[in-house]
C-alpha positions in Angstrom: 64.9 131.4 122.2 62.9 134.7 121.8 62.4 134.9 125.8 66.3 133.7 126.1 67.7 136.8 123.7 65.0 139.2 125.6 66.3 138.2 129.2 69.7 138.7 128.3 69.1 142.0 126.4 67.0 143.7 128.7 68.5 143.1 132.1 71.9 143.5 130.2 70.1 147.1 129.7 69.3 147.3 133.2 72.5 146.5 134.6 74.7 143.7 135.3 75.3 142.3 132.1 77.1 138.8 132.9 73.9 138.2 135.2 71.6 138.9 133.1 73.0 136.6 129.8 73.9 133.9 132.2 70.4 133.9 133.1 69.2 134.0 129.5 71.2 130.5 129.2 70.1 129.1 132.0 66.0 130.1 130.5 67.0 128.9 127.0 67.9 125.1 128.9 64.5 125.4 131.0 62.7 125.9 128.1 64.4 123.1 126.4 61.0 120.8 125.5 63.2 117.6 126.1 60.1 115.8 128.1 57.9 117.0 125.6 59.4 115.4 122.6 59.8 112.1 124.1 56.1 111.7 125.5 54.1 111.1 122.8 56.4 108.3 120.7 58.2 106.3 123.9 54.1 105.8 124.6 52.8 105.1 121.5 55.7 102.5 120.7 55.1 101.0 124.0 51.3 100.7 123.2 51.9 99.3 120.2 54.3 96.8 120.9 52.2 95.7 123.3 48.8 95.6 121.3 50.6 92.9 119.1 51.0 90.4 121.9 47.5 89.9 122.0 46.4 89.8 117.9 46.2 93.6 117.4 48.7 95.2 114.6 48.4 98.6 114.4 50.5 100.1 111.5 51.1 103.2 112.9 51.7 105.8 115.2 49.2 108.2 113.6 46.5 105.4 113.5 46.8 104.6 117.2 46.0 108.1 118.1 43.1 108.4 116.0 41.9 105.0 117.1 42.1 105.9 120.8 39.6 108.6 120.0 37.0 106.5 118.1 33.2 106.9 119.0 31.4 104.9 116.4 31.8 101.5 115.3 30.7 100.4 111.6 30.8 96.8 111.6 30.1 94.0 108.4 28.3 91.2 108.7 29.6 88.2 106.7 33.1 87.0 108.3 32.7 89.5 110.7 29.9 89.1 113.0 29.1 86.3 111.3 31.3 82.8 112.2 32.6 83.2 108.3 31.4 78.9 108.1 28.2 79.8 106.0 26.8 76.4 104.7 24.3 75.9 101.9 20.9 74.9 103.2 19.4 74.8 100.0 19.2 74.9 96.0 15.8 76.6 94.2 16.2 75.4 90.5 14.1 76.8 87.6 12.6 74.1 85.4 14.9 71.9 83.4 17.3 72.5 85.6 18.9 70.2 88.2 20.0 71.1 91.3 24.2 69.8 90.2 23.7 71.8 87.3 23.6 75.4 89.5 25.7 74.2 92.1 28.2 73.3 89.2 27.8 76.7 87.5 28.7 78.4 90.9 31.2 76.3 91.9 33.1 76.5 88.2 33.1 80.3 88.9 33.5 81.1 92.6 36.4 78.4 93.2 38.5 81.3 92.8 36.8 84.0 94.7 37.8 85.7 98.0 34.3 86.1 99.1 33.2 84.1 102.4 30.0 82.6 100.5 32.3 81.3 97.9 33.8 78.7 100.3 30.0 77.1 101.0 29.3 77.4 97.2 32.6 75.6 96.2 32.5 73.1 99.4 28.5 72.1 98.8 29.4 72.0 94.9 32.1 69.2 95.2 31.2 67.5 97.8 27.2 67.5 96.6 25.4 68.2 100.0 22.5 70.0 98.7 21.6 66.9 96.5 24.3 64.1 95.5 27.6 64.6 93.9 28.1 67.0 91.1 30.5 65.4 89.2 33.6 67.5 88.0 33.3 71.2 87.9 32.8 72.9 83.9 35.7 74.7 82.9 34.8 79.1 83.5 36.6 81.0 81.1 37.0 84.9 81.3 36.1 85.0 85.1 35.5 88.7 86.2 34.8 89.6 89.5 32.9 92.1 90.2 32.4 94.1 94.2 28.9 94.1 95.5 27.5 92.3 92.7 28.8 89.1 91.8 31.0 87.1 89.5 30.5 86.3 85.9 32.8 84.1 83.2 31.8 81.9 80.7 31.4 77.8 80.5 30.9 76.0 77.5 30.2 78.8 75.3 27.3 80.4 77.4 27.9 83.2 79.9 27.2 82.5 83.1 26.8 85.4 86.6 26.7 84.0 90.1 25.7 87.2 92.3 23.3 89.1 94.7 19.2 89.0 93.9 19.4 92.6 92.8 22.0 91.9 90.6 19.7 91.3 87.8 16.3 90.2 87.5 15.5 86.4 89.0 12.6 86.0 86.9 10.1 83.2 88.5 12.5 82.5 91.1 11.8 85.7 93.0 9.3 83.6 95.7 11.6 81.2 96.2 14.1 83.8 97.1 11.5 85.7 99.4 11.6 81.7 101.2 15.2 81.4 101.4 15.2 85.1 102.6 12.7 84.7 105.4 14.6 81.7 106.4 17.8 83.8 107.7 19.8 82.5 103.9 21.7 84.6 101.9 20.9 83.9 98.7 22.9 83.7 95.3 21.5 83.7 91.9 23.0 81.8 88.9 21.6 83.4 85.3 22.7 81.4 82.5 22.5 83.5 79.0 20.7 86.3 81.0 17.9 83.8 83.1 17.7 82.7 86.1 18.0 79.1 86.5 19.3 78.5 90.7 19.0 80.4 93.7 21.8 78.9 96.5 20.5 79.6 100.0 23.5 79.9 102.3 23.4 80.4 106.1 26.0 81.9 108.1 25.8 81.7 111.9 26.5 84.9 114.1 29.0 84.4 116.4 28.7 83.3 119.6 30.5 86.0 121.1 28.7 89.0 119.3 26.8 89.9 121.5 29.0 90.2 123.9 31.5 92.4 122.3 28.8 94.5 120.9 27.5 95.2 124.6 30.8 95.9 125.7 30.9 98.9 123.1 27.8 100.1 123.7 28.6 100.2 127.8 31.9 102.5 126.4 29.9 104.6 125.0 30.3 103.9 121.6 27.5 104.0 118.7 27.6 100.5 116.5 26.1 99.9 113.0 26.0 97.0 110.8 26.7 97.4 107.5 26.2 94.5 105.0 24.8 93.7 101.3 22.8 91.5 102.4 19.0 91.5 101.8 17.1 93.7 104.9 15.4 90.7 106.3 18.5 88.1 106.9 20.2 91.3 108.5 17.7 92.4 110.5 17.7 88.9 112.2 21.3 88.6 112.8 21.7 92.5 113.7 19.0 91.5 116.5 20.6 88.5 117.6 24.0 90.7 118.2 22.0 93.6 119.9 22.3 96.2 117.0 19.9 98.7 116.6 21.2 100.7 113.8 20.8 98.2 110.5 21.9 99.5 106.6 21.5 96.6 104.2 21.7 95.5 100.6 24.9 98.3 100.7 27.2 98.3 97.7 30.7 98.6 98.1 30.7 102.9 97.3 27.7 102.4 99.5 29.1 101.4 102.6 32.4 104.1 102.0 29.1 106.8 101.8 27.6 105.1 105.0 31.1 105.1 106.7 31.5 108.7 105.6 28.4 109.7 107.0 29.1 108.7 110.2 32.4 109.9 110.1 31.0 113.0 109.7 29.0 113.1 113.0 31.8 111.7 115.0 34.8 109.7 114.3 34.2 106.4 113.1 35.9 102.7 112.9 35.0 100.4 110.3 35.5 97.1 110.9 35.4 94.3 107.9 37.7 91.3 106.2 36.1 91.2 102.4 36.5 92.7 99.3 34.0 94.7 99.3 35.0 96.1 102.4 37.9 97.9 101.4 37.1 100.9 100.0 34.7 101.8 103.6 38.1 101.0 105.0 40.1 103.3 103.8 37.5 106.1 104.1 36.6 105.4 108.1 39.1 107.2 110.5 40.5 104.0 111.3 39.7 100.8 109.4 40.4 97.5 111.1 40.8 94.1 109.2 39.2 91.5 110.8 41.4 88.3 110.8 44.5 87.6 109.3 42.8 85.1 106.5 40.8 88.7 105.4 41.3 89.4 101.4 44.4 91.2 100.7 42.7 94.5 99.7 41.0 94.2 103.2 44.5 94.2 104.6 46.1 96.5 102.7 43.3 99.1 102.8 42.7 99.1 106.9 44.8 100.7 109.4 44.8 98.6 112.2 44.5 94.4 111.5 43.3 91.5 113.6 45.2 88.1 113.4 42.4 86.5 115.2 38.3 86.3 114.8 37.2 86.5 118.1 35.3 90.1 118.2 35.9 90.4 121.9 39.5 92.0 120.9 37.5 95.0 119.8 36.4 96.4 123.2 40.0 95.2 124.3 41.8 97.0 121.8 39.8 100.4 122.3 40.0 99.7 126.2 43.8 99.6 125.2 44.2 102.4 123.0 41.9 104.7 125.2 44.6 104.2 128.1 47.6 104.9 125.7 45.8 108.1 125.0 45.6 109.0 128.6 49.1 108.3 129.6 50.2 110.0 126.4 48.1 113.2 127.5 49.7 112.9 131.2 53.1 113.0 130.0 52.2 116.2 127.6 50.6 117.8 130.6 53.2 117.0 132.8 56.4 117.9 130.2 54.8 121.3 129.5 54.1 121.9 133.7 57.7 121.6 134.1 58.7 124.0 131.4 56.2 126.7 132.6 57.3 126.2 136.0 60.9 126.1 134.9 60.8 128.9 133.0 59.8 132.0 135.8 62.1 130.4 138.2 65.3 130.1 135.9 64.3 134.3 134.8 64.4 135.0 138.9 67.5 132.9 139.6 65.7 130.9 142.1 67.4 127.9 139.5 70.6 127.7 138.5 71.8 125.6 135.3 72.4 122.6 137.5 69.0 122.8 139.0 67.1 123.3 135.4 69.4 120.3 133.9 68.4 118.3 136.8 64.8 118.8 137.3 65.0 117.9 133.0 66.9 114.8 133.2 64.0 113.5 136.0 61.2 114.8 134.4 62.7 112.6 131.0 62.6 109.6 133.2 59.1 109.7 134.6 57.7 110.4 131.4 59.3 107.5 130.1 58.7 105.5 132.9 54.8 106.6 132.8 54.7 105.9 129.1 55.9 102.4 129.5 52.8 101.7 131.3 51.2 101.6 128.0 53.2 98.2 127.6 50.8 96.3 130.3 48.5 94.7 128.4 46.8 92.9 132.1 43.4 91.8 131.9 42.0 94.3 134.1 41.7 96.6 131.2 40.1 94.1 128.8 37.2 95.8 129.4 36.4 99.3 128.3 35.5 102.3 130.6 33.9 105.2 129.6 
């Protein structure tokens, strides 16, 4: 509008007034940024659209941009590298107390409970696969869940916790534990009136397709990092199994949001998780993706981006996909603001007249909108990422 008002004032100056403000039209349509609005949402919507059709929801425009430019990948272990089937392989007991006993205890409180170990716990507790039935479950009373740690409620007067080793202390379990530990378990401590009286080993199996979709990053060019609160040895073993170097265990929920953070903070950063205890890292990364659509609601609610399916080979297909709808969305920027330079000294000359400017816009709307529905093709050719 400023370079309009100036063509028509000075070259009325000049001479030839009715030249001149004609002119200043014909620049103020030229400069018109027509192309340019339209680039960036009739490609993101496309993208987006089309990410859905094979399990990706992305909730918004804003998130697809910044996912497209992710470098780093923060991943959690249990239900997300992990097959999210963990099984109970085995019971330690303190004296005087029976194996049905803890599994009771644990499944009284955790038949409630979001977290993926919960399932085995409840599942080995009623049907009695670590050692005969259990009987009917105690009635928990005051059940209080609580992130990182555990859960804790009361049955038949005495208070009961069902949680991580570090928890609290496990008294003369702690070598059973080290066992169970060194064995690839995770391992959950029941303390009845403040003692430890069971350690549940439970096993989750890493996906058979890790390892794959981890490569597949690292050939982008991406960084990966577990996070988990599990104990450092069980991690270690399944981080190795997937191919991850970078291993940060026995993380607290505000301790994997500080991880997340840090990372963020050297380049941007996805965080990828389905518990809990993942949601506060979620909301913190720069985009957080829930991992299935059977992830806790917090999970859900707290990510930016969430997968309706488990397999972990839609992450490198979602980046691949997003990275593209970047591209395209910076060709149609580049292209729409081309046009209006070149527009722009030709209308001030009079090489173009209005009819020339309005058509070179009109056609310059529909490649851009024909090049941003490319974003739409979802083919197979770019399921996997390039650099």
């Amino acid at each position: 509008m400023v370079l309009a008002a100036l063509v028509g004032v000075l070259g009325s100056i000049l001479g030839e007034p009715e030249v001149w403000i004609t002119r200043a039209l014909v620049v103020l349509v030229a400069a018109s940024p027509c192309a340019l609005a339209i680039a960036v949402p009739v490609t993101v919507v496309s993208a987006i659209g089309a990410a859905s059709r094979f399990g990706v929801v992305i909730k918004s425009g804003a998130a697809f941009e910044r996912f497209g430019g992710i470098r780093h990948v923060a991943l959690d272990k249990t239900g997300t590298l992990t097959r999210n089937r963990p099984a109970v392989v085995d019971v330690v007991t303190a004296p005087a107390v029976s194996r049905e006993e803890v599994l009771g205890w644990a499944g009284a409180l955790e038949r409630d409970s979001t977290h993926p170990l919960a399932a085995a716990i409840t599942s080995a507790a009623g049907s009695g696969s670590a050692s005969g039935s259990c009987g009917s479950w105690p009635s928990a009373r005051d059940v209080v869940e609580t992130p990182g740690r555990g859960i804790s409620g009361r049955i038949d007067g005495a208070t009961v916790m069902v949680g991580s080793p570090r928890w609290q202390d496990a008294g003369e379990l702690d070598a059973g534990i080290s066992r169970l530990e060194a064995g690839g378990a995770t391992v959950v401590v029941v303390w009845r009136e403040g003692v430890a009286v069971g350690a549940i080993g439970v096993r989750d199996e890493l996906r058979p397709e890790a390892a794959e979709a981890v490569a597949e990053l690292k050939d982008a060019g991406l960084g990966v990092t577990m996070l988990t609160g599990d104990n450092p040895r069980t991690a270690a073993a399944l981080a190795a199994g997937a191919g991850i170097e970078d291993v940060r265990a026995e993380l607290r929920p505000e301790q994997k949001s500080a991880a997340v953070a840090e990372l963020s903070g050297v380049r941007p950063t996805a965080m990828i998780g389905d518990g809990i205890n993942d949601a506060p890292a979620l909301a913190i990364a720069d985009v957080g993706i829930a991992m299935g659509a059977t992830g806790s609601d917090a999970a859900i609610e707290s990510a930016d981006v969430a997968f309706t399916g488990h397999d972990l080979r839609l992450l490198p297909r979602a980046f691949a996909h997003t990275r593209r709808g970047r591209r395209i969305m910076n060709q149609n920027l580049v292209l729409a603001i081309l046009i209006i330079a070149t527009l722009l000294p030709l209308a001030i000359t009079g090489v173009l007249g209005l009819a020339g400017v309005v058509l070179v816009h009109e056609g310059a709307e529909v490649v851009v909108i024909l090049n941003g529905l490319r974003a739409a093709w979802t083919g197979r050719s770019h399921s996997v990422m390039t650099k």
